[in-house]
N, C-alpha and C positions, 0 to 999 in steps of 0.2 A: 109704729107697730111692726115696720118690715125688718126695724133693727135689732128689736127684741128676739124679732121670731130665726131671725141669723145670729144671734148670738148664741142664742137656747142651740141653735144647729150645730154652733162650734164646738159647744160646749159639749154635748153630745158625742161629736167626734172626737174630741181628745179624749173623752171617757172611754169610746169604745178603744180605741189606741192605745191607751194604757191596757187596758182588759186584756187587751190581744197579746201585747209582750209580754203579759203576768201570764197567762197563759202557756204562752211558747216557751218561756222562763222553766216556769213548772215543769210542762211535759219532759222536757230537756233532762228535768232531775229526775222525773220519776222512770225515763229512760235506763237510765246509767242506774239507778238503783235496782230497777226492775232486772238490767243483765248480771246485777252482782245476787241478786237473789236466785236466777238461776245457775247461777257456776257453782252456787252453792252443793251440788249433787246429793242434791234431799232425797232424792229416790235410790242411789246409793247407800245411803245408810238406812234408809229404811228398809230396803232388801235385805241388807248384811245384818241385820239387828231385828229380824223380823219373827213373831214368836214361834216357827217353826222348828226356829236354831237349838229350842231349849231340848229338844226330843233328844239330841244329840250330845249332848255335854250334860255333865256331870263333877262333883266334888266341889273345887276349888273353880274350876275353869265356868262351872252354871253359874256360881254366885260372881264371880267378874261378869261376865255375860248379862245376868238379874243388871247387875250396877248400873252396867252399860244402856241397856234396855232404860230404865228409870232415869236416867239421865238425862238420855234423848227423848223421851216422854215430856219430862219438866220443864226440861231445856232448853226443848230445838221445838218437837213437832208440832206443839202449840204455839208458842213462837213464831214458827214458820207459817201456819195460816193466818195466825193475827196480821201479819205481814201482807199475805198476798190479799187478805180482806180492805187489809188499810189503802192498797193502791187501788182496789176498785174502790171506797169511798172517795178518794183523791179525783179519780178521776170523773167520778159522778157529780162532783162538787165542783171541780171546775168548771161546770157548764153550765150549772144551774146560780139561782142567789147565792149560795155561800161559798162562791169563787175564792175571797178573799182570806178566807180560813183555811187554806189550801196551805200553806206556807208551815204554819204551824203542827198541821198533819205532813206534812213532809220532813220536816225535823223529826218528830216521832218514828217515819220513816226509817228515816237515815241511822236515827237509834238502834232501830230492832234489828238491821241490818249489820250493823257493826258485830251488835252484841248473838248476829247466829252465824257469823259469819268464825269470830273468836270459837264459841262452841261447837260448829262442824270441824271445823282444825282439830280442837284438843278429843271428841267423838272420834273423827276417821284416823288420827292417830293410835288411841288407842285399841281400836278394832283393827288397824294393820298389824299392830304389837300381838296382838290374840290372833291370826292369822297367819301369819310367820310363824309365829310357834308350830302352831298345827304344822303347816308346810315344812319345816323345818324337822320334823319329827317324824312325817311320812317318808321324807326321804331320806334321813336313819331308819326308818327300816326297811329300807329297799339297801342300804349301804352295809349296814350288820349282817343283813340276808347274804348279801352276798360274799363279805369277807369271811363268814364262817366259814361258807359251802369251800372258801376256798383253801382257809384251813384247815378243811378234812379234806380236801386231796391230795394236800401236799403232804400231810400225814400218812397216806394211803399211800401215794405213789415214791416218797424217798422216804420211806419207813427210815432204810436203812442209814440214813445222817443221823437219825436219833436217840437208835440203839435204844435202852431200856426207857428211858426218859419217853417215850410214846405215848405207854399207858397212864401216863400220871398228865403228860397234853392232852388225851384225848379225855380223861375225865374232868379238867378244867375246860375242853371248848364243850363238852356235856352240859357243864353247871352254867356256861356263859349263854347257852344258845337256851335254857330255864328261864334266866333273868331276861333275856331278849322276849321270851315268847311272853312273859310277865309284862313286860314293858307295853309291848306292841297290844296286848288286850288292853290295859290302860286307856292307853291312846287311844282306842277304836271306841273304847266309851266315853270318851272325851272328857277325861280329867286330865286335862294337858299340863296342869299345874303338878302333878303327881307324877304326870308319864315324864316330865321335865326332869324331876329330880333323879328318877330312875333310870333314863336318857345319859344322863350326867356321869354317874357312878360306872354304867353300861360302858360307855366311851374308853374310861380309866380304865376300866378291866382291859376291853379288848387292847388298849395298845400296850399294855405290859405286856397282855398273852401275844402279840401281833410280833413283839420285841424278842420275847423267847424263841417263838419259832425261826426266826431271825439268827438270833445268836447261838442256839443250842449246836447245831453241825458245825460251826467253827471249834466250840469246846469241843466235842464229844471225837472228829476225827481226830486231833492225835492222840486224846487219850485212847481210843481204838485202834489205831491202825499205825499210825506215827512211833510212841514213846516204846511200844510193845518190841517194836523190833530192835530201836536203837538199844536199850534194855538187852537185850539177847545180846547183840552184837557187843556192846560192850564186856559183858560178863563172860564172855565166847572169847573176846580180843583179850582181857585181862587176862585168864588161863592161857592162852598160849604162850603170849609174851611172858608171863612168871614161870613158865617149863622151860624158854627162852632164855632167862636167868637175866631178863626185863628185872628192876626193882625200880621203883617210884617216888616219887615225893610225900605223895599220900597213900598209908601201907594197911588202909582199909576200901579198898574199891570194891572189894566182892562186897563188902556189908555195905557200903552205901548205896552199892545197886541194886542189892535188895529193900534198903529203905526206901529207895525212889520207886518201886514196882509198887509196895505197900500206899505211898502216896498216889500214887497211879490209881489204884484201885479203888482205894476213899473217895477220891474226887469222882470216879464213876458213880459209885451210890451218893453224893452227893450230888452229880448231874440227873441222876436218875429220880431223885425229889423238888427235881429243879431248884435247888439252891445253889442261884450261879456265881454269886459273888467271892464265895471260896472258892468254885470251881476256875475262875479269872486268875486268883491268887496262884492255884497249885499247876496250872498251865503252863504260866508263866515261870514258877518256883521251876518246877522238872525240866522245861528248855533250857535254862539257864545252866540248873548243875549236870544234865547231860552233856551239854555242850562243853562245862568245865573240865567233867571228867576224861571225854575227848580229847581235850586240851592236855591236858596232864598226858595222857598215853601218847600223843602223836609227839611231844617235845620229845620223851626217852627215845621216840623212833629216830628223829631227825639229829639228835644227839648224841647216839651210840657209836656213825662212823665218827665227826666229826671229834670225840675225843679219841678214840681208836687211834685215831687220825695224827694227832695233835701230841699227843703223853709225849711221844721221842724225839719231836721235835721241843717240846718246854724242857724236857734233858736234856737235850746237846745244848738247846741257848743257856741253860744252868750252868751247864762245866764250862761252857766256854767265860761266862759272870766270871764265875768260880777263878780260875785259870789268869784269868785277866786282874782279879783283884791278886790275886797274890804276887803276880809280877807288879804288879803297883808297889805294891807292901816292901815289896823286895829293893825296889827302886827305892823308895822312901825311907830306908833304913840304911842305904849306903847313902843317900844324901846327906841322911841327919846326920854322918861320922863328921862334915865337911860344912855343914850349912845348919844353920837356925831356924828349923820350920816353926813358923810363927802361924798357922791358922789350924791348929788341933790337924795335920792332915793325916797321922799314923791315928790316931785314934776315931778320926771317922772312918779310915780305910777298914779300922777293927770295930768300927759298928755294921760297919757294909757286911764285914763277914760274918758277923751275927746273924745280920736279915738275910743272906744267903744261903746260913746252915739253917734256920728256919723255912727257908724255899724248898733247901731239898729235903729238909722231913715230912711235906707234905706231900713233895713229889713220890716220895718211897712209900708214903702208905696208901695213894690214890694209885700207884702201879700193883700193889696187894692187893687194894681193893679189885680191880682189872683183872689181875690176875685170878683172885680166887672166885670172881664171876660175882662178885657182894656190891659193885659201883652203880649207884644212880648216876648215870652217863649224862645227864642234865645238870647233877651238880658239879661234877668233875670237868665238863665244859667249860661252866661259868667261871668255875675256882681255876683254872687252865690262863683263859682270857685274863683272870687276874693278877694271875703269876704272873705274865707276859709283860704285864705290864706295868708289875713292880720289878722285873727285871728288866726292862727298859731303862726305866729312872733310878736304878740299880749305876746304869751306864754311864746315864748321864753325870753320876754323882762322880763317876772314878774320871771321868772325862775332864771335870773341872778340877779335883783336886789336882789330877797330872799335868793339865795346863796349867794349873801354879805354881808347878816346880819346874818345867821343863825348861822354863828357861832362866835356872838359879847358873849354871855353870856360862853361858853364854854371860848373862849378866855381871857374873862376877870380870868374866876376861874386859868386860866394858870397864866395869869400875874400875882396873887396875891402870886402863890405859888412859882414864881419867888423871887417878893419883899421879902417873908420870908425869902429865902433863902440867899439875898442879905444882908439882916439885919444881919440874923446870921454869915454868911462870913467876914462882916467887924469889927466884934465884934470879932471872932475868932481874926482874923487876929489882932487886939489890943492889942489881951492877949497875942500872942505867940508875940510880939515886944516888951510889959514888959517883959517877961519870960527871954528875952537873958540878962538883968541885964546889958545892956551898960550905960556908963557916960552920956551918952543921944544921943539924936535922930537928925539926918541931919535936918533942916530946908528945903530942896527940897524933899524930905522924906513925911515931915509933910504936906504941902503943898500938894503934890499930894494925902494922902491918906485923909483928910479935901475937896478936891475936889470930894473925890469918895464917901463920906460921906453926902454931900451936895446935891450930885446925886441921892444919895438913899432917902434921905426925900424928895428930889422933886417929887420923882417918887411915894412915900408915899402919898403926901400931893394930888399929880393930880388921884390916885386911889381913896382915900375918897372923891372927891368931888361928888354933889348930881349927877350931868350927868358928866360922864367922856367922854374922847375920846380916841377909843382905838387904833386907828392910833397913835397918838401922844404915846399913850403909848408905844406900841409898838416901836416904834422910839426911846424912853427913854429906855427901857429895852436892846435892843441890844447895845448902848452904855454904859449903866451901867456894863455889862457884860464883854465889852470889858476890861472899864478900871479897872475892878478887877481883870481879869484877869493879867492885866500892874503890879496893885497894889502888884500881890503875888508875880511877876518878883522880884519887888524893895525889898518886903521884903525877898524875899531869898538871893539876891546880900546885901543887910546891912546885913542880917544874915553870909553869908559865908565871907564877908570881912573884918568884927569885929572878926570873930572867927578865922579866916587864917591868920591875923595879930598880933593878939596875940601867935600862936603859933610860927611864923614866928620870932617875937621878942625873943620869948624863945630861940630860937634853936641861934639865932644869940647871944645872950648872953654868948653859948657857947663858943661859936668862940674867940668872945673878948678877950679871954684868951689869944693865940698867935697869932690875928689880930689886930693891935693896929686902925685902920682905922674905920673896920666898928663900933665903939661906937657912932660917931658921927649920922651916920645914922639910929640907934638903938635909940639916943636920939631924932631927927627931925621926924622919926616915930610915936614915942611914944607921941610928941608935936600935933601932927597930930591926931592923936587916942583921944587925950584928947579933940580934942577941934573937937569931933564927925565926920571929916570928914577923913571917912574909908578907901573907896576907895583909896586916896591918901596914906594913912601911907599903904597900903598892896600894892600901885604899889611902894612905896620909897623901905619900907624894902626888898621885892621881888628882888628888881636891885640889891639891896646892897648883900645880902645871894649866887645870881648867879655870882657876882664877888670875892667875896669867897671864894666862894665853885660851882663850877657849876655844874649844875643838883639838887641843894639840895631844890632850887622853885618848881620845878616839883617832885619832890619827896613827898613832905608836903603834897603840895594840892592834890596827887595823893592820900596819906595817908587821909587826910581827906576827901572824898569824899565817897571815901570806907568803915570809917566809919559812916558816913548821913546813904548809905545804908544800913547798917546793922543794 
């Protein structure tokens, strides 16, 4: 019996031990639910959404507000007590018999809580959206209020930037500060959906108009105070300089000054309806061509000494062109009695003086011009500068042609003292071909030095003529030279292989003696020698002496070479 009644006891205490943890379990959750239920700030939105709001709004902005309203009605604030009812049944139940059903109302819990949790979010969100606005729209108009006030002072206080244009700003900040005061009743009846759009449109106006006031005195002073004078002064400067006997490049400046005054003045009545994007245009147009016209006037100023200046000096360097070409000419015509001018140089001497009677006919009538007070001193400059500097290259043309003749008479005394030379070289060169005493002479031998003899009388015959040419001479000369040069080759080659042959024969002669062979070649040499062609009997006997004897070819001619030199 004592074991039953301990068992029943145990039994007992694990039940209650369980209960207890289910318990502490639960509370634990309906804790953490319970603070998210209060961060929820349910009384927040029921303040900001409470129906006192409706007194105040109106249009577009009631019926969001109704919505809002309805929402949290359906939504949240039943919701929200179903909620705080369901934790005091949770917690009523936990203590009594239906402990265990606790669990299943706490999932319910945890439901409702999510799902007012999601809809306070998307509630306080969109009541901050409708709150902002308002906020947003009280403080445009504390910021209109006071941007107007301050575009009517500045209107007030520098009238004068504005000039006409005043009254046509002061009747757009009239109609702007209409739509402001439209606005702001809007607002104040709480149709902020309305006052928004009106809000919107209000912004665009003021900063166009915010824009104008802005930019209007940069237009408006120089068309007032700026172009007005430059204008006078110009038209005041053009007259005197034309009494000056000043003439221009462009021979309408009084009428264009009057068409830029005309512009001038458009652009004011056009500033004055504030239409400023032409008025940008004609600002900008009138600076430009006053500044041209300036331009224009102040060149003739700075250009009237300096051709003043300039005319007498382009005439003395003319004559002296002048002067200098015809002593060229002059030169070049007693050359050509005497010499063969091969590079057109009389006939470009006679286009030089074309382009210098063309110099000075401009020079003569830029000095009338000068003279008779009729010269644009700007272009008689320019065309000055021009001259100069086709009489420059004018120079340099006579400079090369005379350097290519000047040295025709030097050159010729060259080439004579060539030709001398060339005479006596081949005359030399005749003796010392007699002198070697051969049976006679190659036929290609003869031939070539009759060529180089025929070259030297030509070249004779083209120096005494009454006008020579000393290109072509010259051209003769460096060939004739060449082939004497050839000439002295050949006769040292017949000299050294008449005389290398014969010694070549001697020595082989030797040999003869106990060579019974080479005689033959000794005799086909020596047939060879007689009938003058050298070369051959000195390459025959050469082959024949190195089968012999080898090395005794190179020996010989080493020997006689050695003695040439000495």
């Amino acid at each position: 019996m004592l074991q039953i009644l301990i068992g029943i006891l145990i039994i007992a205490l694990i039940v209650l031990a369980v209960i207890f943890f289910y318990q502490r379990r639960i509370n634990s959750m309906i804790k953490e639910l319970t603070e998210q239920l209060e961060n929820l700030n349910a009384d927040r939105l029921a303040k900001e959404l409470a129906p006192v709001h409706l007194e105040s709004l109106m249009g577009e902005s009631l019926k969001k507000f109704t919505a809002l309203r309805k929402d949290y009605d359906n939504n949240f604030a039943g919701k929200y007590q179903e909620a705080q009812q369901l934790v005091k049944d949770i917690q009523t139940n936990l203590h009594g018999t239906s402990v265990f059903s606790t669990n299943q109302q706490v999932n319910e819990l945890r439901a409702l809580v999510t799902a007012l949790t999601t809809e306070e979010q998307k509630l306080q969100r969109q009541v901050d959206d409708l709150n902002h606005a308002v906020k947003a729209q009280d403080e445009a108009i504390k910021e209109l209020r006071q941007q107007y006030n301050q575009f009517g002072r500045t209107l007030d206080e520098k009238a004068f930037d504005y000039g006409d244009s005043q009254d046509e700003l002061q009747k757009r900040l009239v109609n702007l500060e209409k739509k402001y005061e439209h606005f702001a009743e809007i607002a104040r009846r709480g149709d902020h959906e309305a006052a928004q759009e009106l809000l919107n449109d209000l912004q665009e106006r003021t900063a166009a108009f915010k824009k104008l006031i802005q930019e209007i005195p940069g237009l408006y002073r120089p068309l007032y105070a700026v172009f007005p004078d430059q204008l006078k002064e110009l038209q005041s400067g053009y007259q005197k300089l034309a009494a000056q006997d000043y003439h221009f490049t462009e021979d309408d400046i009084d009428q264009q000054v009057e068409q830029l005054e005309k512009e001038r003045q458009m652009a004011l009545k056009k500033l004055t309806n504030l239409n400023i994007a032409p008025v940008k245009q004609a600002n900008q147009n009138l600076a430009q061509k006053i500044d041209h016209l300036y331009d224009v006037m102040q060149k003739e100023l700075d250009a009237k000494p300096l051709a003043e200046k300039h005319q007498p000096k382009v005439m003395d360097h003319l004559n002296h062109t002048q002067k200098q070409n015809q002593e060229l000419m002059n030169e070049l015509q007693r050359l050509s009695n005497s010499y063969t001018l091969n590079n057109d140089e009389i006939s470009d001497t006679r286009q030089l003086d074309e382009q210098l009677k063309d110099i000075a006919k401009q020079c003569q009538d830029d000095q009338a011009m000068l003279d008779k007070h009729t010269a644009i001193f700007s272009v008689i400059w320019e065309r000055q500068q021009k001259l100069e500097n086709n009489l420059l290259e004018i120079e340099k043309q006579q400079k090369s042609i005379n350097d290519g003749v000047a040295g025709l008479q030097a050159d010729e005394q060259r080439a004579r003292k060539a030709l001398q030379r060339f005479v006596t070289d081949i005359r030399a060169t005749k003796r010392r071909v007699e002198s070697l005493n051969l049976p006679g002479i190659p036929q290609d031998y003869l031939d070539y030095f009759f060529v180089v003899s025929d070259e030297i009388t030509k070249l004779s015959t083209a120096m005494n003529q009454q006008q020579i040419n000393m290109e072509d001479i010259t051209k003769q000369l460096l060939i004739v030279q060449d082939d004497l040069e050839t000439l002295h080759d050949k006769t040292d080659n017949l000299r050294d292989s008449a005389a290398l042959t014969e010694r070549m024969i001697q020595y082989a002669n030797r040999l003869s003696t106990t060579n019974d062979t080479i005689d033959q070649d000794i005799q086909k040499a020596q047939e060879l020698f007689n009938r003058h062609e050298y070369s051959a009997a000195l390459e025959t006997i050469g082959t024949a002496l190195e089968e012999a004897e080898a090395g005794s070819f190179k020996r010989i001619e080493k020997d006689y070479y050695q003695q040439m030199k000495n």
